[in-house]
C-alpha positions in Angstrom: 7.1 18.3 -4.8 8.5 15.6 -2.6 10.6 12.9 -4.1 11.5 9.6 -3.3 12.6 6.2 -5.2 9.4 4.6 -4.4 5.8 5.6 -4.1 3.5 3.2 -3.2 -0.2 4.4 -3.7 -2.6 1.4 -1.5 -1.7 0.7 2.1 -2.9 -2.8 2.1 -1.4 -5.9 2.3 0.5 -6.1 -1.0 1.4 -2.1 -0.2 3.1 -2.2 3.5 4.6 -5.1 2.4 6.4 -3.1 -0.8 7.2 -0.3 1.4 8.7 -1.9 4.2 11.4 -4.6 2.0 11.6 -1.4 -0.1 12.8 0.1 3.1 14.6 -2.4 4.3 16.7 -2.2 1.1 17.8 1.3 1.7 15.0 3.3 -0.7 13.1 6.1 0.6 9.8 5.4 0.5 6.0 6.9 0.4 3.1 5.0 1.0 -0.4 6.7 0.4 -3.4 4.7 1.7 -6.9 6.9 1.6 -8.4 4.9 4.3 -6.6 3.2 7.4 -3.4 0.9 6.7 -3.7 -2.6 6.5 -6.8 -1.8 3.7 -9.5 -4.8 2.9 -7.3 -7.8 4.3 -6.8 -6.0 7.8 -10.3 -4.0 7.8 -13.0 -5.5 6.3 -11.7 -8.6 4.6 -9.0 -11.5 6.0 -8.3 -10.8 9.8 -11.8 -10.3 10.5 -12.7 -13.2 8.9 -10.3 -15.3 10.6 -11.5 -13.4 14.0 -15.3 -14.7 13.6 -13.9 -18.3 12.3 -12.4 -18.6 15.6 -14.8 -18.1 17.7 -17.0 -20.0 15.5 -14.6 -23.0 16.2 -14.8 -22.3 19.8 -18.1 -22.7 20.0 -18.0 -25.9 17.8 -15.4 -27.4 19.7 -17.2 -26.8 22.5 -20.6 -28.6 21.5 -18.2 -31.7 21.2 -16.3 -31.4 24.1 -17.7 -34.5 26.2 -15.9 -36.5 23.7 -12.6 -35.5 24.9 -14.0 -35.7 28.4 -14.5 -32.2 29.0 -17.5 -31.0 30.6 -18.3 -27.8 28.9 -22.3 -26.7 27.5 -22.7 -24.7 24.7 -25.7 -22.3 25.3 -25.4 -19.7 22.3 -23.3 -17.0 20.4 -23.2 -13.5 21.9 -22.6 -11.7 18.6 -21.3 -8.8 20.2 -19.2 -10.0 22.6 -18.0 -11.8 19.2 -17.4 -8.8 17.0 -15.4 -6.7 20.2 -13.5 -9.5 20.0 -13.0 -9.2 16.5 -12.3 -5.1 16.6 -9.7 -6.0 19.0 -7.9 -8.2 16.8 -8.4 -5.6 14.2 -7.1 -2.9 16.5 -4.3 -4.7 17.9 -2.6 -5.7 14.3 -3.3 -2.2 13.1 -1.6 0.0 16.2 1.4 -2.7 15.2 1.2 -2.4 11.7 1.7 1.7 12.0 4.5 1.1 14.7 6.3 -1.0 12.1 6.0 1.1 9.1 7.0 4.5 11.3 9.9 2.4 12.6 11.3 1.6 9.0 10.7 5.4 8.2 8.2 4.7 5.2 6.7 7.9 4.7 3.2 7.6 5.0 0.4 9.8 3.9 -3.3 9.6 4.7 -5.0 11.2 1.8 -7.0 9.9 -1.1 -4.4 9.7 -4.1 -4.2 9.8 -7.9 -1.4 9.3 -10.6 -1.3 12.1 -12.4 2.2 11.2 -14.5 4.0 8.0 -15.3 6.1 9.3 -12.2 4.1 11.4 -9.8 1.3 10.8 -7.2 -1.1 13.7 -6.2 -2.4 13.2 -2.7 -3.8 15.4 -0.2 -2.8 18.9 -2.8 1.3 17.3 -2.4 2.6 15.8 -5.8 4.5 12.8 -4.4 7.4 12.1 -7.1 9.2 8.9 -7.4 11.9 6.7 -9.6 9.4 3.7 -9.1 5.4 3.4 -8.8 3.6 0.9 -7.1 -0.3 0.5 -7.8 -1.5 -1.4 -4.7 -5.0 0.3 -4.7 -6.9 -3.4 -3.6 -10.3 -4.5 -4.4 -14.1 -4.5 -3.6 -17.2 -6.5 -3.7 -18.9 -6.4 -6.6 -22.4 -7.4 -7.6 -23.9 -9.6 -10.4 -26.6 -9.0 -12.8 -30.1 -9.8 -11.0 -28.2 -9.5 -7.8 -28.3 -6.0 -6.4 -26.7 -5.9 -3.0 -29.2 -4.5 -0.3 -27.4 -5.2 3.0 -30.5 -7.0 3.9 -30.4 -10.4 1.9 -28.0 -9.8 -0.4 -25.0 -8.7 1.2 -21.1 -8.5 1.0 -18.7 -9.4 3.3 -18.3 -6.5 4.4 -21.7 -6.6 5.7 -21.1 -10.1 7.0 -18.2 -9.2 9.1 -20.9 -6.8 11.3 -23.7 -9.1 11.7 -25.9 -8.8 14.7 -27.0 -12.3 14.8 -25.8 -16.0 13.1 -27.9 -16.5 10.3 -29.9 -19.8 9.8 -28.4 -20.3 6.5 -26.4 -18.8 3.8 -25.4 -19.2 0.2 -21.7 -17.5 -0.5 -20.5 -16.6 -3.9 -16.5 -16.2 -3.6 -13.9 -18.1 -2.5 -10.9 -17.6 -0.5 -10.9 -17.0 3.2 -13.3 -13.7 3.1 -16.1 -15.7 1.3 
């Protein structure tokens, strides 16, 4: 069993951020994140988002452009130009994001974890103990009654965030920047 005076089990947003002032104030630290680190915000949720929002505002400011005396045509969206775009966003914050937490020497674990004690963390068969326990372990969509997600019509934003094409017209339920 490995101790440490913090472990952090969710390596998103609220997570990192734990681990590296945690770090920064002289703890040693474990951060356990089953997916990649960053989580929703980073992934599936924020920074793509705020990826397809600006090109979106490209491409509108571009349709008004002649008002500002620039002579620019908008002709359409290539949606897949768009979303390598987007990965690269997503790729570039991520690389960064691991160089920072590796450069703070945050211990951090790729593995699907649980709590099993009011002061230990089993992840990947290693029993992670700590002084402190943080429960960062995020969100996800989550339907309504009479609303079954299909991907197809009804769909989360994690669906949106890999759309093909620019729908006609949408109705979001949500708020914040991801909805």
């Amino acid at each position: 069993m490995a101790d440490f005076d913090l472990v952090i089990l969710g390596g998103g947003s609220g997570g990192y951020a734990a681990a590296l002032r945690a770090s920064q104030l002289g703890q040693k630290v474990v951060l356990i994140e089953k997916e990649k680190l960053g989580g929703t915000c980073l992934h599936k949720g924020c920074i793509p988002t705020k990826a397809l929002l600006h090109a979106g505002e490209i491409a509108d400011n571009t349709r008004h452009a002649g008002e500002f005396g620039v002579k620019a045509d908008f002709h359409s969206m290539d949606m897949g130009a768009v979303n390598t775009y987007k990965d690269g966003v997503i790729a570039k914050l991520h690389k960064g994001l691991e160089g920072l937490v590796k450069s703070r020497n945050v211990t951090y674990v790729q593995a699907s974890g649980k709590l099993i004690s009011k002061d230990t963390v089993e992840a990947g068969g290693i029993k992670y103990k700590g002084k402190n326990i943080i429960l960062a372990t995020g969100s996800y969509p989550k339907t309504l009654p009479g609303l079954e997600i299909d991907g197809k019509q009804i769909i989360t934003s994690e669906h949106a965030i890999k759309l093909d094409y620019v729908p006609k017209s949408v109705i979001v339920l949500g708020g914040g920047v991801i909805g």
